[in-house]
ROLOTI-880676 format. One record per residue: residue in three letters; y, z, x of N, C-alpha, C in turn. Coordinates in steps of 0.1 Angstrom, whole numbers, padded with zeros to 4 digits, always signed. Layout:
BEGIN
ALAYZXYZXYZX ...
END
This chain:
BEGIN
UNK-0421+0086+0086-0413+0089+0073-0420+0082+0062 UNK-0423+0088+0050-0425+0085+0041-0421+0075+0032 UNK-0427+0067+0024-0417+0058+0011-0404+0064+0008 UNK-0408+0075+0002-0401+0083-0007-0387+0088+0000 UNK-0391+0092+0009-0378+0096+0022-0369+0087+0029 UNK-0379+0075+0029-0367+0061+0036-0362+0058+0023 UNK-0367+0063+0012-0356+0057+0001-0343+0061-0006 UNK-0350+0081+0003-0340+0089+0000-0324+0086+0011 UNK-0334+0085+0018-0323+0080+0034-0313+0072+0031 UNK-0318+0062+0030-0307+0046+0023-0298+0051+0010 UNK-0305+0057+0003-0296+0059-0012-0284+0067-0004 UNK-0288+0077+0006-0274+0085+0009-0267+0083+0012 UNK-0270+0072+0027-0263+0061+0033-0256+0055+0025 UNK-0259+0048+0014-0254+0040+0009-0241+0045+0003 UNK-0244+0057-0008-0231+0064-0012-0220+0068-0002 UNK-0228+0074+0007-0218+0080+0023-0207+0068+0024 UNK-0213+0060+0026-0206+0045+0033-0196+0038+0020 UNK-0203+0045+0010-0191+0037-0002-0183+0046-0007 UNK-0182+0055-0002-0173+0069-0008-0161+0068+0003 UNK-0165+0065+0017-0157+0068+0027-0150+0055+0030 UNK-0154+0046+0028-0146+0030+0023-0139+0032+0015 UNK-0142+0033+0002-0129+0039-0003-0119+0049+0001 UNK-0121+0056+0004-0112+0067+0005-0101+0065+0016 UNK-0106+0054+0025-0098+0050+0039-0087+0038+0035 UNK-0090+0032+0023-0082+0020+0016-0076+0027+0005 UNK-0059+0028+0005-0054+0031-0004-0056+0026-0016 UNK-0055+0029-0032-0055+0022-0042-0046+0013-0044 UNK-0048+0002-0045-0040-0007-0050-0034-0015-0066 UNK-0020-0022-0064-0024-0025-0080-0013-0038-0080 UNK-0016-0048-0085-0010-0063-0086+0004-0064-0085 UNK+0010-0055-0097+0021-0054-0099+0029-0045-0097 UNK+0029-0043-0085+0036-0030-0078+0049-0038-0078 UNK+0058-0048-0073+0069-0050-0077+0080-0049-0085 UNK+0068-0044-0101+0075-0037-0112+0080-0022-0112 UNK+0076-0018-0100+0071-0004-0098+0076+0001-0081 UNK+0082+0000-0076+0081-0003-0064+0078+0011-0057 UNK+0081+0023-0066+0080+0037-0062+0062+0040-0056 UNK+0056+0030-0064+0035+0027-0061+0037+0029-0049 UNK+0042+0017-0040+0041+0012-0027+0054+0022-0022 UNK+0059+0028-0018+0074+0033-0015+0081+0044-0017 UNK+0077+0054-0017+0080+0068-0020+0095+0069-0019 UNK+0104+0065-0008+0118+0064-0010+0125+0055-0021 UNK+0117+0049-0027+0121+0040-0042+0125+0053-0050 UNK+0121+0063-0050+0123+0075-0060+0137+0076-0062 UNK+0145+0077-0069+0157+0079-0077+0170+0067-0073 UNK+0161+0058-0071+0175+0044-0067+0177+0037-0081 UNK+0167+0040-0090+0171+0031-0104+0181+0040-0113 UNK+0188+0050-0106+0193+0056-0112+0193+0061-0125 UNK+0183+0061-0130+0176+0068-0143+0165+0071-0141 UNK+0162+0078-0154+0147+0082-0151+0136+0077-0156 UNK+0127+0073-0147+0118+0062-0148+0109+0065-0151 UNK+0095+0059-0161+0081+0061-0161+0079+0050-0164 UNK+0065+0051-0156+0058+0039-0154+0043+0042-0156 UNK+0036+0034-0163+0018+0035-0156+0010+0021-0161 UNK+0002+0022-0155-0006+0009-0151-0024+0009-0151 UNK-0027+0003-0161-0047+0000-0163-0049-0009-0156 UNK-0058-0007-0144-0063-0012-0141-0080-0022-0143 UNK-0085-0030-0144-0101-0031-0147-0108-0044-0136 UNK-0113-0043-0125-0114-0051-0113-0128-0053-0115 UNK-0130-0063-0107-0143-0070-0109-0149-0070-0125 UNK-0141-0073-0133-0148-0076-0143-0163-0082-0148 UNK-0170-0078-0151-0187-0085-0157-0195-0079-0146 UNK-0195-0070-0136-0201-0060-0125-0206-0048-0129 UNK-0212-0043-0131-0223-0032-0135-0210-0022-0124 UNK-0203-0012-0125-0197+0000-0116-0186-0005-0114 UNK-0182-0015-0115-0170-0023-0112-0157-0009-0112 UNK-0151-0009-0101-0139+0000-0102-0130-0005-0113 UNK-0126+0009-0118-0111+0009-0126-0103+0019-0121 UNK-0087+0019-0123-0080+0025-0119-0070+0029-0130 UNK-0060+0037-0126-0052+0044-0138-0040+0053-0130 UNK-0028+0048-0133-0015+0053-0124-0006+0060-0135 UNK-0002+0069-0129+0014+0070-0134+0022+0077-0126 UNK+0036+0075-0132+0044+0074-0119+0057+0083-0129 UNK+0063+0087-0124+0077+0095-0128+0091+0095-0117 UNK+0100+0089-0116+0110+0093-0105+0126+0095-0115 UNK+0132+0100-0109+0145+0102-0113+0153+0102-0102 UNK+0168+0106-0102+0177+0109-0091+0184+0125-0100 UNK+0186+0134-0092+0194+0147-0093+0203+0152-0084 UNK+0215+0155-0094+0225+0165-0084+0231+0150-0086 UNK+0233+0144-0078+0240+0133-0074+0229+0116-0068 UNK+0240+0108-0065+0229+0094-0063+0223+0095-0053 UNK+0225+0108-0041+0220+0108-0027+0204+0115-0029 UNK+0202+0121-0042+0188+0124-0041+0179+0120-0051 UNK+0168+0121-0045+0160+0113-0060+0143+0121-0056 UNK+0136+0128-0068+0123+0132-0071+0118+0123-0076 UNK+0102+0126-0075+0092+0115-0078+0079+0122-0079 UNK+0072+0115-0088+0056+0123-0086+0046+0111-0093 UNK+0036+0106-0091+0025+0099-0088+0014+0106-0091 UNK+0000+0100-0102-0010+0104-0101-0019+0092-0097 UNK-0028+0084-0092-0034+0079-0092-0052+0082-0089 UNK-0059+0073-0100-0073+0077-0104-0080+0061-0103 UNK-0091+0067-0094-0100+0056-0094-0115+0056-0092 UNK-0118+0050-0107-0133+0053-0109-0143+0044-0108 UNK-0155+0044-0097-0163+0033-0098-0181+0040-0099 UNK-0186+0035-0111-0196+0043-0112-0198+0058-0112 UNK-0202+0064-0102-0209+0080-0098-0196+0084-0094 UNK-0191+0075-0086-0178+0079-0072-0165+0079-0082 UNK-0159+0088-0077-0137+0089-0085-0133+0099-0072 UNK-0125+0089-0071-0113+0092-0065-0096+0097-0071 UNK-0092+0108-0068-0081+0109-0075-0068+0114-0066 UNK-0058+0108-0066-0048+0111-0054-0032+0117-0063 UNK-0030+0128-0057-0021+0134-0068-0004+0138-0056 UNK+0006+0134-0062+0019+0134-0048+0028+0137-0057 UNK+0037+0149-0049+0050+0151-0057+0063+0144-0042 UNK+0075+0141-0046+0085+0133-0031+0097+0139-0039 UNK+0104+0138-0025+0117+0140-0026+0122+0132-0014 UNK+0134+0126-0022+0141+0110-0011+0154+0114-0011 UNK+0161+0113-0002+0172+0113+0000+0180+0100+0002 UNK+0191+0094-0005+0198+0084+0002+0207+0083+0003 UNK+0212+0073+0017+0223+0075+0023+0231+0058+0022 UNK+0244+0063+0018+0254+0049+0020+0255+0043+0036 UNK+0246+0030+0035+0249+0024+0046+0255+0007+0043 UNK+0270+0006+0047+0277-0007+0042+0275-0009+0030 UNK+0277-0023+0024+0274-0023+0013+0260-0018+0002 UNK+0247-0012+0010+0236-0006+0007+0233+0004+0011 UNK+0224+0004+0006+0215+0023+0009+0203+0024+0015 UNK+0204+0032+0024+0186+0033+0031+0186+0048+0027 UNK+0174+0050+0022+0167+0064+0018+0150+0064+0028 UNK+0154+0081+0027+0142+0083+0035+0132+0098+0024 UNK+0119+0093+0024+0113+0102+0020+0094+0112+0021 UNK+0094+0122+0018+0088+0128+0019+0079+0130+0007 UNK+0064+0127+0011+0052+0133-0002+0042+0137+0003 UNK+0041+0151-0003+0028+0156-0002+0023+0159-0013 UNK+0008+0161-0012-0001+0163-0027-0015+0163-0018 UNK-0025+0160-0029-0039+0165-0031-0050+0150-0027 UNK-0057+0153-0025-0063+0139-0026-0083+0145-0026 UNK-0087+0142-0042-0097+0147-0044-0114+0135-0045 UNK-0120+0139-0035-0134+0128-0040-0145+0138-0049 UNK-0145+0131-0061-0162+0137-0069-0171+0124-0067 UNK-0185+0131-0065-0197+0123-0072-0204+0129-0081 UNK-0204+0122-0092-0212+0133-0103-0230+0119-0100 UNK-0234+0134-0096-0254+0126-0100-0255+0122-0114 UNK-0252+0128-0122-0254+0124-0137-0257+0110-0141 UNK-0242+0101-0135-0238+0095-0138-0247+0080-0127 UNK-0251+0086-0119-0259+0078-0112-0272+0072-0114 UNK-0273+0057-0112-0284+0048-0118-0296+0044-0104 UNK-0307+0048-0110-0316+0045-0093-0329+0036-0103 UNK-0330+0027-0093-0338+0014-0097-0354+0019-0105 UNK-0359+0031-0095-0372+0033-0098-0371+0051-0098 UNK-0380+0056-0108-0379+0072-0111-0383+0074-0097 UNK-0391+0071-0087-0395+0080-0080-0380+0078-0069 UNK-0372+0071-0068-0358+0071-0059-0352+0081-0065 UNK-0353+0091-0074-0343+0096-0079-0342+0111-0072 UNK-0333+0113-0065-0331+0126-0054-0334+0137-0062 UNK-0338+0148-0065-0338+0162-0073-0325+0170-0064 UNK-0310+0164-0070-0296+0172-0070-0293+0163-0085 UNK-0284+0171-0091-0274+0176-0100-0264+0177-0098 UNK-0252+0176-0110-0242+0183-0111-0232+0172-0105 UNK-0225+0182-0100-0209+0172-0098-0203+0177-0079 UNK-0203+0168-0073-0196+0172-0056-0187+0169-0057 UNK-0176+0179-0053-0165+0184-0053-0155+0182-0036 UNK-0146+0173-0037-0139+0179-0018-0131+0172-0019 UNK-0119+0181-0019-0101+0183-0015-0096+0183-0003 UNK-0086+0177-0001-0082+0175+0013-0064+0173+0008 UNK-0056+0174+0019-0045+0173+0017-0039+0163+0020 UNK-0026+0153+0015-0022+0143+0018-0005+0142+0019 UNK-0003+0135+0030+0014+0133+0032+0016+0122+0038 UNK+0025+0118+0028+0029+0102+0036+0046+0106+0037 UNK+0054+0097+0042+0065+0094+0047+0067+0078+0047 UNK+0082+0075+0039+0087+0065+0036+0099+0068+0038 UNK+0107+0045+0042+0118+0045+0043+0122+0034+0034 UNK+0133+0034+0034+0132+0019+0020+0150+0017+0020 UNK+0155+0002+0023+0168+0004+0022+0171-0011+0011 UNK+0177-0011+0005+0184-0014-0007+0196-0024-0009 UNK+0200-0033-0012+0214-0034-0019+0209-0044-0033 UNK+0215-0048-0043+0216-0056-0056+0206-0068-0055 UNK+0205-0071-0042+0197-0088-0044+0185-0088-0030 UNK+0185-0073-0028+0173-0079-0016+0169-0060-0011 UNK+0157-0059-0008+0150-0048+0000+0140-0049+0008 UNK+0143-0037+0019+0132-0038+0027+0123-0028+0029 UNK+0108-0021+0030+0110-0006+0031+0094-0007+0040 UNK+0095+0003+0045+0077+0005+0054+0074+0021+0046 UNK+0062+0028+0045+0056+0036+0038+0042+0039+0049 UNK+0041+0053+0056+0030+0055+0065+0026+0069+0053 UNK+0008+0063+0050+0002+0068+0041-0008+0084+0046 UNK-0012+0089+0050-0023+0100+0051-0018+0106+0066 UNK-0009+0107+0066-0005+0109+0086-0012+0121+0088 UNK-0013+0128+0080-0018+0141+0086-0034+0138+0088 UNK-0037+0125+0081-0055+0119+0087-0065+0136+0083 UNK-0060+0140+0074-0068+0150+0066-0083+0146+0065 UNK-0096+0160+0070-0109+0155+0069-0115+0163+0055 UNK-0125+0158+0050-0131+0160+0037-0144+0157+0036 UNK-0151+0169+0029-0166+0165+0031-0168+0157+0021 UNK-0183+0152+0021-0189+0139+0019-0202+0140+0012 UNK-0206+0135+0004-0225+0133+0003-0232+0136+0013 UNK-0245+0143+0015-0251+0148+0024-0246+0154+0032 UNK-0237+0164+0031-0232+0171+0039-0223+0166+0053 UNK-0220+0156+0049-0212+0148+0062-0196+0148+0063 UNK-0191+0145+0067-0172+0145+0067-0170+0132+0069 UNK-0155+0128+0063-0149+0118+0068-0137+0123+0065 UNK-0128+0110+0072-0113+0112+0074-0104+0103+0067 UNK-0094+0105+0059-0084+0095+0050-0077+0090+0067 UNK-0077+0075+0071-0069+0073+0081-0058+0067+0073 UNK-0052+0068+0084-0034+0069+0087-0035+0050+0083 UNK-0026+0049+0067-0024+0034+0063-0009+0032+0063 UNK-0005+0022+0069+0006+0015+0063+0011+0002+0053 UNK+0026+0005+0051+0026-0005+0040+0043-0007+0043 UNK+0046-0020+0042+0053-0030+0045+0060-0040+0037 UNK+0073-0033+0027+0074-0045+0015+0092-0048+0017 UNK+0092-0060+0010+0103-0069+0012+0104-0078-0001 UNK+0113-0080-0004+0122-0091-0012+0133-0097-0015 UNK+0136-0103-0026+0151-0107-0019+0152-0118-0037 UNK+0167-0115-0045+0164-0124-0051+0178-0135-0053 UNK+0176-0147-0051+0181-0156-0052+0183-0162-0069 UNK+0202-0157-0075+0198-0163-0089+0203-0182-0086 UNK+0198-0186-0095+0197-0203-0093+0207-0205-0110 UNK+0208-0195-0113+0222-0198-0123+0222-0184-0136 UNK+0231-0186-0139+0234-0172-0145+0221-0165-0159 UNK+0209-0179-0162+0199-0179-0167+0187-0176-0158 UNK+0187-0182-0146+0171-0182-0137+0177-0175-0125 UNK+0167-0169-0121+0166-0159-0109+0154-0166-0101 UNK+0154-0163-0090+0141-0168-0080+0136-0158-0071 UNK+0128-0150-0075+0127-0139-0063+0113-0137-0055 UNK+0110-0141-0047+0100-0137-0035+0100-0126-0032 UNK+0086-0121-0032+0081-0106-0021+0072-0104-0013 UNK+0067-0099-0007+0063-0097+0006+0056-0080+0007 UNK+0044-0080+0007+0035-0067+0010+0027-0070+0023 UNK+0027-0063+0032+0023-0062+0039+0011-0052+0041 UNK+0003-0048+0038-0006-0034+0041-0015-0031+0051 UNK-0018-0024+0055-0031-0019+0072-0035-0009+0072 UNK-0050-0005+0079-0049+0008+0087-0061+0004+0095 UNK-0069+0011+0101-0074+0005+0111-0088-0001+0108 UNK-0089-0015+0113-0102-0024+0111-0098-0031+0098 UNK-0087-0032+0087-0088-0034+0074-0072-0038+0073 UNK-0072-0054+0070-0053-0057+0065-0054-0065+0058 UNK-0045-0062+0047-0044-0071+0035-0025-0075+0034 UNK-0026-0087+0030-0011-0095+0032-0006-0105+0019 UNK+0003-0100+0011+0005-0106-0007+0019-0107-0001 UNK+0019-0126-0008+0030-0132-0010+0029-0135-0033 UNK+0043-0128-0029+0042-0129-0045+0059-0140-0048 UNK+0060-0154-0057+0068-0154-0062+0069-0160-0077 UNK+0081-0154-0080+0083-0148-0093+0098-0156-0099 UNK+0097-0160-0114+0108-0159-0121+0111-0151-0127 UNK+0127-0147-0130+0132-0145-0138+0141-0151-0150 UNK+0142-0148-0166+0147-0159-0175+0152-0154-0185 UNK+0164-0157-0187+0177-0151-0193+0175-0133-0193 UNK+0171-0128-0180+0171-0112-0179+0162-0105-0184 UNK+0151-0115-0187+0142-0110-0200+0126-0112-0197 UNK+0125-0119-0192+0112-0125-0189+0108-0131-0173 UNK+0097-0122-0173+0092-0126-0156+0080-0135-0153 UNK+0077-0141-0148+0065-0152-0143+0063-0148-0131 UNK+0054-0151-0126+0052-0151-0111+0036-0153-0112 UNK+0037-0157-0095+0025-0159-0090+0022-0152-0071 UNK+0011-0148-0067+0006-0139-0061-0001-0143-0051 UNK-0003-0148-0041-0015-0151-0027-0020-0141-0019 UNK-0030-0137-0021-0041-0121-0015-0047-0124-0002 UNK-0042-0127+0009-0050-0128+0021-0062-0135+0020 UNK-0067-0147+0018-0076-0155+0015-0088-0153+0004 UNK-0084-0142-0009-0091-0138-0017-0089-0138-0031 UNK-0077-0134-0032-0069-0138-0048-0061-0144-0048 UNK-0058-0150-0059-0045-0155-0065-0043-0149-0081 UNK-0031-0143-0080-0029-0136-0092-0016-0144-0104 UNK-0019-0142-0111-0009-0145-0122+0001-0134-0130 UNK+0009-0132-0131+0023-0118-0137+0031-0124-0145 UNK+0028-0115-0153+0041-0119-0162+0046-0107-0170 UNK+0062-0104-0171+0065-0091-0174+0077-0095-0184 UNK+0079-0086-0194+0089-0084-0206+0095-0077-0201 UNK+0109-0078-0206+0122-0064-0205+0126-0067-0219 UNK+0125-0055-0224+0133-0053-0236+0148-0043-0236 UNK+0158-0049-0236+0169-0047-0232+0173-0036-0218 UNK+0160-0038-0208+0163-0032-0195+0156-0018-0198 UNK+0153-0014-0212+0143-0002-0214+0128-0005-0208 UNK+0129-0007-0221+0112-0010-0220+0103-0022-0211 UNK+0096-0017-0205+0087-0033-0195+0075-0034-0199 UNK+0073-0045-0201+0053-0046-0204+0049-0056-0199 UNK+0039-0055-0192+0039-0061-0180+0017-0070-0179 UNK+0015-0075-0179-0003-0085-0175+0005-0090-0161 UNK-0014-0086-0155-0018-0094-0150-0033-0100-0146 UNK-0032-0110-0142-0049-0114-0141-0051-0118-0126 UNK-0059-0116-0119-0067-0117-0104-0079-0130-0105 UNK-0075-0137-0099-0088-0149-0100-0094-0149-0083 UNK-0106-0144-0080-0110-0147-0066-0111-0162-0065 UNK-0107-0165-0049-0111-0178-0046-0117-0178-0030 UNK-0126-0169-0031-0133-0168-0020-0147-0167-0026 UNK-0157-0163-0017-0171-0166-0021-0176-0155-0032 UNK-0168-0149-0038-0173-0141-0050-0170-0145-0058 UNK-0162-0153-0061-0154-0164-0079-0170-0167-0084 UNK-0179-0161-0076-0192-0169-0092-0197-0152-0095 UNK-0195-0140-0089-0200-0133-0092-0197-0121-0101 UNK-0179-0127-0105-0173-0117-0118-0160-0122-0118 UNK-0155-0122-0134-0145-0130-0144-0133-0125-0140 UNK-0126-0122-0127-0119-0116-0128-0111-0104-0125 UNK-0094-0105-0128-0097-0087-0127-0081-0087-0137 UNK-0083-0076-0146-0067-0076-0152-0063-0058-0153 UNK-0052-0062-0155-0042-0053-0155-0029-0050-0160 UNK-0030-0041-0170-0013-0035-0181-0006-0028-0173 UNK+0009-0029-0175+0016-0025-0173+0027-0019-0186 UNK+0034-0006-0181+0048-0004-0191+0049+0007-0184 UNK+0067+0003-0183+0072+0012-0182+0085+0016-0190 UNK+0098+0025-0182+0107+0028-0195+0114+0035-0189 UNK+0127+0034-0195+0138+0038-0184+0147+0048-0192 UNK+0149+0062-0190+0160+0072-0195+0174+0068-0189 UNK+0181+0062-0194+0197+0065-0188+0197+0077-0185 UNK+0204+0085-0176+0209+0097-0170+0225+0096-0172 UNK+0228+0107-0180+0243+0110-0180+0249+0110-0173 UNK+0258+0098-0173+0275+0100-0163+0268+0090-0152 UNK+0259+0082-0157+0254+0071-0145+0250+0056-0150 UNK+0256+0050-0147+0255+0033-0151+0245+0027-0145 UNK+0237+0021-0151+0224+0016-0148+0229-0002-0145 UNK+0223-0004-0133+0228-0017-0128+0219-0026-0136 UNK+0222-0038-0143+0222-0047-0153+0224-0062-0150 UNK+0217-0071-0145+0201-0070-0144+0195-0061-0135 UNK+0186-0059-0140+0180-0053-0122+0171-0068-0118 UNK+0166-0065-0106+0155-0072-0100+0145-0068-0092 UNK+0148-0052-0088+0136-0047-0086+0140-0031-0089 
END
């Protein structure tokens, strides 16, 4: 085999292997506690209004390709408090490679004792491009003779449970079950495997001013688990703090506004503290969201998640 060919070889490899890593790790985002519908598909219509949310992502900061992401989120409840829709875009761009995951849900919930467990259902689209265009190769002669933009759709459904009351929740979320296959660079396939996700909290007020609330993510799917302890203030109903521990890699910092329970605006910042803290500044992240009262329904005041 030639120079030219072992170079073509590796470059394919290389994309194959980083297109298909991705695509097997759900997107993630710091401040999914603001948001809990990210992580939780049965979250859809428990805030009893109608909610929008979205979230900029910018990771690995000072990295030449460095992924960025970009969410938004919509849930409401209709008919009554037992059902709630929801729809989700999520986009993630690194370099050549984007990923884009698109879900519409519908949750049902049910009165159990003083709380509610809801169960729900999402399906949608889940799309990989590589545009060549956009692609950087060290030396002219590495540069493959393709063009244009690769194109491959596959289908996605997850299933979520999520149960509820005023000061604590618990919920699991199984992501790609149908393990949908989708072609690849060089003509190859890979498969979105089956991820789970695992969230919990609980909030303890320490007086009619401060709130104390802990959460708990759990996430997996096979060969790959990530585990975030997040805890957080709340201060006079208005202002959140918190801090974040990433399975021996981040520590994050949050901090979120409520403006009279409408409006949220929400930073955060990612500091690695594993062996990459010298090789980029960082990672941050906007948040806002916004809340429609829904007629003939009282929006619980504070909330906490």
């Amino acid at each position: 085999m030639n120079k030219v060919n072992k170079r073509t070889v590796i470059l394919y490899f290389f994309v194959f292997w980083s297109v298909a890593i991705s695509a097997q790790q759900e997107m993630r985002f710091t401040q999914y506690m603001f948001n809990l519908y990210q992580v939780n598909s049965a979250y859809a219509g428990s805030r009893e209004a109608i909610s929008l949310a979205a979230i900029v992502r910018s990771q690995w900061t000072g990295i030449d390709g460095s992924p960025t992401m970009e969410s938004i989120t919509a849930t409401a409840p209709i008919l009554s408090k037992n059902i709630g829709v929801g729809f989700k875009a999520i986009n993630q761009s690194s370099g050549a490679s984007n990923q884009t995951k698109v879900m519409g849900t519908f949750a049902y919930h049910l009165r159990l004792g003083n709380g509610r467990l809801a169960f729900a259902a999402s399906a949608g689209m889940f799309n990989n491009r590589f545009n060549w265009g956009k692609a950087q190769f060290k030396d002219q002669i590495d540069q493959i003779q393709t063009s244009g933009v690769e194109n491959s759709y596959s289908a996605a459904l997850d299933f979520s449970s999520y149960f509820y009351m005023p000061t604590w929740y618990v919920g699991i979320q199984f992501e790609n079950i149908n393990q949908s296959e989708y072609e690849t660079i060089a003509d190859g396939s890979s498969k979105n495997l089956l991820n789970y996700t695992i969230i919990a909290g609980k909030a303890f007020p320490f007086s009619s001013n401060i709130v104390f609330k802990p959460s708990l993510l759990l996430r997996g799917t096979k060969g790959s688990f990530i585990g975030e302890l997040n805890l957080s203030l709340l201060f006079n109903e208005t202002f959140w703090v918190g801090m974040t521990y990433r399975s021996n890699t981040e520590i994050s910092f949050i901090f979120e506004y409520n403006l009279k329970q409408k409006l949220r605006i929400g930073y955060s910042f990612d500091y690695s503290i594993n062996s990459l803290q010298t090789q980029y500044s960082g990672s941050h992240e906007l948040f806002l969201g916004f809340d429609i009262q829904v007629k003939n329904k009282n929006m619980v005041s504070p909330r906490y998640f």
